[in-house]
C-alpha positions as CSV (number, residue, x, y, z in Angstrom):
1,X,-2.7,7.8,-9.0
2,X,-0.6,4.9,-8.1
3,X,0.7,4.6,-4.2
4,X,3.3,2.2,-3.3
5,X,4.0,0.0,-0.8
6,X,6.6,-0.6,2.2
7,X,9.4,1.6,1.2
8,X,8.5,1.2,-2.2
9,X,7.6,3.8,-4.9
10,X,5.1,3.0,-7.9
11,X,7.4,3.8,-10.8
12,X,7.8,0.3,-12.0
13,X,4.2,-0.4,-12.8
14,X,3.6,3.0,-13.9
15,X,5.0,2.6,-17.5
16,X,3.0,-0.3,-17.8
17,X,-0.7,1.9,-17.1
18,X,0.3,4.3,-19.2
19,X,-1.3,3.9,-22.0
20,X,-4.7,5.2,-22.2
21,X,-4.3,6.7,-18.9
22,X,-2.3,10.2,-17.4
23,X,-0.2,8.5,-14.5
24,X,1.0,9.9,-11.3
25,X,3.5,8.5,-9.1
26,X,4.7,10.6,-5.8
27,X,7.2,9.7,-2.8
28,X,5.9,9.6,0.5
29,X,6.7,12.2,3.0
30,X,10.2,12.4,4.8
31,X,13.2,11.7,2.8
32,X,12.9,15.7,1.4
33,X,11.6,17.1,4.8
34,X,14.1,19.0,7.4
35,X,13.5,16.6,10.0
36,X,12.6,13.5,8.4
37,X,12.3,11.5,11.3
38,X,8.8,13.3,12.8
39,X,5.7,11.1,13.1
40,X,3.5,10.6,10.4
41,X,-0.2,9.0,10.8
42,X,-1.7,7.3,7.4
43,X,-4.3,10.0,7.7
44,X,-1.4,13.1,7.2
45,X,-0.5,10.6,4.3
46,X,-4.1,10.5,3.2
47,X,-3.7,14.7,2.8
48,X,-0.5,14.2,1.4
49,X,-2.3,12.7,-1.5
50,X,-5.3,14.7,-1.8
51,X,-2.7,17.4,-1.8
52,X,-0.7,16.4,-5.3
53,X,-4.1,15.5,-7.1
54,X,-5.7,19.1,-5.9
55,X,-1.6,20.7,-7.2
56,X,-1.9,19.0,-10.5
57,X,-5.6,20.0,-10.8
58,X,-5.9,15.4,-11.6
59,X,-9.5,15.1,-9.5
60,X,-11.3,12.9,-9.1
61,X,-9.0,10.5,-10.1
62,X,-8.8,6.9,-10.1
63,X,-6.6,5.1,-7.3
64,X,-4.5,2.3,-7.0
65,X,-2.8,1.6,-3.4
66,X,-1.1,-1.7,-2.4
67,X,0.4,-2.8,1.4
68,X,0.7,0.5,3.4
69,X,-0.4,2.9,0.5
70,X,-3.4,0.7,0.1
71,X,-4.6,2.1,4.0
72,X,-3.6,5.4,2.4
73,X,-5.8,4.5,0.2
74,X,-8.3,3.3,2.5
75,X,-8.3,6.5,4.5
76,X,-9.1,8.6,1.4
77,X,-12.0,7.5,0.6
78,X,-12.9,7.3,4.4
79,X,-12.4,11.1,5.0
80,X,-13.6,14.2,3.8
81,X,-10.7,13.2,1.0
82,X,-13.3,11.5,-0.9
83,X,-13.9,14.1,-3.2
84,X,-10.7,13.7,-4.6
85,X,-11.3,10.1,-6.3
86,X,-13.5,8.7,-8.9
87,X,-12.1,5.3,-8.0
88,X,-10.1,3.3,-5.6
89,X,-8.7,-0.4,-6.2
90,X,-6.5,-1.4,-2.8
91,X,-4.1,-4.0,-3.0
92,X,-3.9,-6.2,0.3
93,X,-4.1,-3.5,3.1
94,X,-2.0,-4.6,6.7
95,X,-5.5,-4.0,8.4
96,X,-5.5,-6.0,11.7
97,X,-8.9,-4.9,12.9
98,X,-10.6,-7.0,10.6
99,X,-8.8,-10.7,11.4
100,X,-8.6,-12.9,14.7
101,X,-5.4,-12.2,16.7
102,X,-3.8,-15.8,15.4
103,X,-3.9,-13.8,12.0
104,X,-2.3,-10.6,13.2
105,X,0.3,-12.4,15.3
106,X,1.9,-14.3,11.8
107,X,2.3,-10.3,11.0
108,X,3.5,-9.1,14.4
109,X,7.3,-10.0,14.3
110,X,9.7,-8.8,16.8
111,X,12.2,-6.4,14.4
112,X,15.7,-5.8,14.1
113,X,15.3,-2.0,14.5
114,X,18.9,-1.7,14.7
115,X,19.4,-2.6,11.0
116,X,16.0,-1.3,9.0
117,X,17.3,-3.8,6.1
118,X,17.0,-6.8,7.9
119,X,14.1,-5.4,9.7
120,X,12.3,-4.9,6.3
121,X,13.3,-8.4,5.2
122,X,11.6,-10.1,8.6
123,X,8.3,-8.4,7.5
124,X,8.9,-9.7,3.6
125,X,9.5,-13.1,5.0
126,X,6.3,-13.3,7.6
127,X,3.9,-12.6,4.4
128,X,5.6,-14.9,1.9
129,X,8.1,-12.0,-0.1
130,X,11.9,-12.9,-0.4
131,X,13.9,-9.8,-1.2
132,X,17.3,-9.5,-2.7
133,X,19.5,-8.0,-0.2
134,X,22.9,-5.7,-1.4
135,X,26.1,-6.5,0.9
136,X,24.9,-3.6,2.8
137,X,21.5,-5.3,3.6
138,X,19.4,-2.9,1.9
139,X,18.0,-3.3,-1.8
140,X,19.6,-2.3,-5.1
141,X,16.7,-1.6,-6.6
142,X,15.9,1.4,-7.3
143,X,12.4,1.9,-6.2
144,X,13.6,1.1,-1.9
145,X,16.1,3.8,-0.8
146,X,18.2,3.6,2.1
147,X,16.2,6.7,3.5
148,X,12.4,5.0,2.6
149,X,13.9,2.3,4.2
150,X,14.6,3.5,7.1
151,X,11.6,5.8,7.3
152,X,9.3,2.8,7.0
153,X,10.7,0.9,9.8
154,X,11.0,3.6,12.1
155,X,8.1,5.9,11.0
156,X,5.6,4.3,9.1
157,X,5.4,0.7,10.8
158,X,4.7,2.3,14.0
159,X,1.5,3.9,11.9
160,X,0.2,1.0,10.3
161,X,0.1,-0.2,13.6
162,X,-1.8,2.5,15.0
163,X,-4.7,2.6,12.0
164,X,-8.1,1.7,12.0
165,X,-10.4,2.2,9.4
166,X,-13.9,4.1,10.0
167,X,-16.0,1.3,8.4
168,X,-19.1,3.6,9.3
169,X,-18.1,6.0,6.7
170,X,-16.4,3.4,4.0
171,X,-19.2,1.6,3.9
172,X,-21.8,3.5,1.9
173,X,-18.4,4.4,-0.3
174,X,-18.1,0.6,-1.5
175,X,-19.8,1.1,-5.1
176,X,-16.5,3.4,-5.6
177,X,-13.6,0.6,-4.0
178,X,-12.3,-2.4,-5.1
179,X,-10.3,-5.0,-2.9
180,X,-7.9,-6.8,-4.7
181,X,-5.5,-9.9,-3.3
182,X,-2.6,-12.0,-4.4
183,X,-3.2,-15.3,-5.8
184,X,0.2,-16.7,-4.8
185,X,-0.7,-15.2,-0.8
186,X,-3.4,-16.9,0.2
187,X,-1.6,-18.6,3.4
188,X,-0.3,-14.8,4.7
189,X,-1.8,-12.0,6.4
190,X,-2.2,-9.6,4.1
191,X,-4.8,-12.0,2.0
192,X,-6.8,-12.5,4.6
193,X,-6.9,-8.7,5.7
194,X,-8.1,-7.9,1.7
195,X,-10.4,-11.2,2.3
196,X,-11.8,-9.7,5.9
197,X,-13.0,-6.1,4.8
198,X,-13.9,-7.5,0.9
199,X,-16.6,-9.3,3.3
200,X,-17.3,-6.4,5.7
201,X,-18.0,-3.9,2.4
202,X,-20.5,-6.7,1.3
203,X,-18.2,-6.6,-1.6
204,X,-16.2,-9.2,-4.0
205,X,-12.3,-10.0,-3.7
206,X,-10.6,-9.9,-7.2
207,X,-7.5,-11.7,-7.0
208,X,-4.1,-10.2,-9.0
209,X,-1.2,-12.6,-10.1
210,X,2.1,-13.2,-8.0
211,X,2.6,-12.4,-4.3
212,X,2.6,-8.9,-2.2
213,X,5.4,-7.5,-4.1
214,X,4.2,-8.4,-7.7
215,X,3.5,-4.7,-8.4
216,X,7.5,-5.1,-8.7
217,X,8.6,-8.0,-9.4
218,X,6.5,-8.8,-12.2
219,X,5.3,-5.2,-13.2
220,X,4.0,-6.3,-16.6
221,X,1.8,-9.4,-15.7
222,X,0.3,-7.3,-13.0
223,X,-0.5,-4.5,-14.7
224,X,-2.3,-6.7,-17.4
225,X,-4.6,-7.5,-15.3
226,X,-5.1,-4.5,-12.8
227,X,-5.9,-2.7,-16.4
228,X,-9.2,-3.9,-16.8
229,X,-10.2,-2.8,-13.4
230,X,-10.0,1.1,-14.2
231,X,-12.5,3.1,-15.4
């Protein structure tokens, strides 16, 4: 089960896992909903999740979560989701309660919520991503949507914000996680978050190549080496 960052789906690394393994992919909640625009915790995401694995009949199946899908993530092996997965590898998770304010600060940029593509490139720029920006300021790729977009400035920053892990129920858990990191983002935020709880589940960081956004930019490379971590 693959869950994507930002606004981000998981299609573009999927091809490259498939071999060897059955490969889901999914698109957060909203974009399909009546009223798109209604609050979402990462916990409802968490269910979301469990829901598709316990539809296809997949459980327990093997995770891989990076940025905001990576607390997803996180919070499904943390509740009574568990069940669900065999496995989890997390991918630099935003998680602030884990790193001194000076750390969460460099994350905590004042947005342009008027315009959720500029918005989306402030946060890309404070943890060392550059995006390509259409004439329209949103992204022509096809894995960020005008509508994810928007949805995961207005919606889903607000709950990454708002999450905090249970550590008291993770913690006997960490045999099944693994916490993985950029190599190319040591300097930024979302290193050190990975870096923070690595150390709180008494567990080692594995670093992956390229920057936040690797699972995109360089699909291939990644996967390469995210391979090896699955059962």
């Amino acid at each position: 089960m693959l869950i994507g960052g930002g606004p981000s789906n998981a299609d573009t690394l999927a091809g490259h896992l498939a071999t060897g393994h059955t490969v889901i992919t999914y698109d957060r909640r909203g974009s399909r909903l009546e009223d798109p625009s209604q609050p979402a915790s990462i916990a409802v995401h968490a269910g979301d999740v469990r829901r598709v694995l316990d539809h296809l009949g997949a459980g327990p199946a093997s995770v891989f979560a990076t940025s905001v899908g990576a607390l997803i993530g996180l919070e499904l092996v943390a509740a009574a989701h568990s069940a669900a997965l065999a496995w989890a590898i997390v991918h630099e998770p935003p998680l602030g309660q884990l790193v001194p304010a000076d750390d969460q600060a460099s994350f905590d940029v004042e947005l342009d919520r008027d315009d959720a593509g500029r918005a989306l490139g402030q946060i890309a720029e404070s943890i060392g991503v550059t995006r390509a920006r259409s004439l329209t300021g949103l992204d022509d790729r096809p894995e960020a949507r005008r509508e994810d977009i928007e949805l995961f400035i207005h919606r889903d920053v607000a709950a990454i914000a708002d999450y905090q892990l249970d550590l008291n129920h993770i913690t006997p858990l960490a045999d099944r996680i693994a916490i993985t990191a950029s190599e190319d983002g040591r300097a930024f935020y979302p290193h050190r978050c990975a870096q923070a709880l690595a150390a709180a589940l008494g567990i080692p960081l594995i670093e992956l190549p390229g920057n936040h956004a690797a699972m995109i930019t360089h699909p291939a490379e990644f996967a390469a080496r995210l391979a090896p971590l699955l059962p």
